[in-house]
C-alpha positions as CSV (number, residue, x, y, z in Angstrom):
1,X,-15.0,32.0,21.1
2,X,-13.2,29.2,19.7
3,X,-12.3,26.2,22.3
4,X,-9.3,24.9,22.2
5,X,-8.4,21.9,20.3
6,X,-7.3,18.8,21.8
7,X,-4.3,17.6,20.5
8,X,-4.0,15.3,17.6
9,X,-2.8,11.5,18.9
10,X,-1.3,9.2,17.0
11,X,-2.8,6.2,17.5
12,X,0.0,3.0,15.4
13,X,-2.9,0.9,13.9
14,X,-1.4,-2.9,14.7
15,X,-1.7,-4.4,10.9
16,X,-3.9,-7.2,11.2
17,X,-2.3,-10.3,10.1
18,X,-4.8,-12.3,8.2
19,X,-4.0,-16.2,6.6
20,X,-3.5,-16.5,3.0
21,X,-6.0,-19.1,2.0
22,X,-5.7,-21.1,-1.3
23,X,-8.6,-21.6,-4.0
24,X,-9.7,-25.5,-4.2
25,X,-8.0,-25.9,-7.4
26,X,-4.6,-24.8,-6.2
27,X,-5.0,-26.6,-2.7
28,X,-5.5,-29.8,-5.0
29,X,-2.7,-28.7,-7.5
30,X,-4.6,-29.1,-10.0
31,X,-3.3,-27.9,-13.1
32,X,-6.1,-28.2,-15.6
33,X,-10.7,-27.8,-14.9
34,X,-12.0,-30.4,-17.1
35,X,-15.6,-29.0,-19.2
36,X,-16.4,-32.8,-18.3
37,X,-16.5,-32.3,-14.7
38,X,-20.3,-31.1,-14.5
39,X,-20.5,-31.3,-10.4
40,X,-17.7,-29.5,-9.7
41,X,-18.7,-26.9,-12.5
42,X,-22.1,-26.9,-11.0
43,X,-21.0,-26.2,-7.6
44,X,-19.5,-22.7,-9.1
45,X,-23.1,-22.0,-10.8
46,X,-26.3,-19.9,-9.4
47,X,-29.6,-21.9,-9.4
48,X,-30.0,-19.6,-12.4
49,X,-26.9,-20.5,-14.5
50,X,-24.7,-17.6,-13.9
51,X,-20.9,-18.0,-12.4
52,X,-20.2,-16.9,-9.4
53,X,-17.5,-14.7,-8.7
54,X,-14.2,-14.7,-7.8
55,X,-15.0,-13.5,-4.3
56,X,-17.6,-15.6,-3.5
57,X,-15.9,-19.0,-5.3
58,X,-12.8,-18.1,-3.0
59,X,-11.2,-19.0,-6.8
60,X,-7.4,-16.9,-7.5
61,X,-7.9,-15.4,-10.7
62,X,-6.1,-18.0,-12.5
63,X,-8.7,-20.7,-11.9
64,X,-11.4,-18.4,-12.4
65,X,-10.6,-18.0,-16.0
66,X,-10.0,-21.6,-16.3
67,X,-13.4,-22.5,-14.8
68,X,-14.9,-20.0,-16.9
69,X,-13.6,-21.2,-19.8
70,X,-14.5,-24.6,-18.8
71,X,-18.4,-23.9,-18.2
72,X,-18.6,-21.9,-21.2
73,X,-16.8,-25.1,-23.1
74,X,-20.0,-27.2,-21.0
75,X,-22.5,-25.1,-22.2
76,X,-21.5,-25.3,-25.7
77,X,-21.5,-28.6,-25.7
78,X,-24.7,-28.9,-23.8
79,X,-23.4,-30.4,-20.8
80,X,-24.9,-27.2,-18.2
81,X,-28.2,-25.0,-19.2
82,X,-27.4,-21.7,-20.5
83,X,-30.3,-20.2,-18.4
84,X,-32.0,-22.4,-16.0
């Protein structure tokens, strides 16, 4: 025999309100990431030379590709290591 099935609540999940929170580069209003800027460029950098990401730079996606562009414009002109 089959026991009977409790009814089916519906439980109104409260949306959890979380704060926006702003990249640096936007908190600063800057509207430019200078390839000269090697310590703030190294800050977004691995010990081995790789970018970090988005999520773990706290960047918005419009500084992200402006920082990337900017360490790729550093490494070119040998300002940060490739590979370290």
């Amino acid at each position: 025999m089959k026991k009977p099935s409790k009814p089916f609540k519906n439980k109104k999940k409260t949306p959890v309100v979380r704060e926006q929170t702003q990249c640096r580069f936007c908190r600063e209003k800057r509207s430019y990431i200078d390839y000269k800027d090697i310590d703030t460029l190294q800050k977004l950098l691995t010990n081995r030379g790789k970018i970090f990401s988005r999520k773990r730079s706290g960047n918005c996606a419009h500084c992200q590709r402006m920082v990337q562009t900017a360490i790729k414009q550093a490494r070119f002109m040998s300002l940060l290591p490739f590979t370290a």
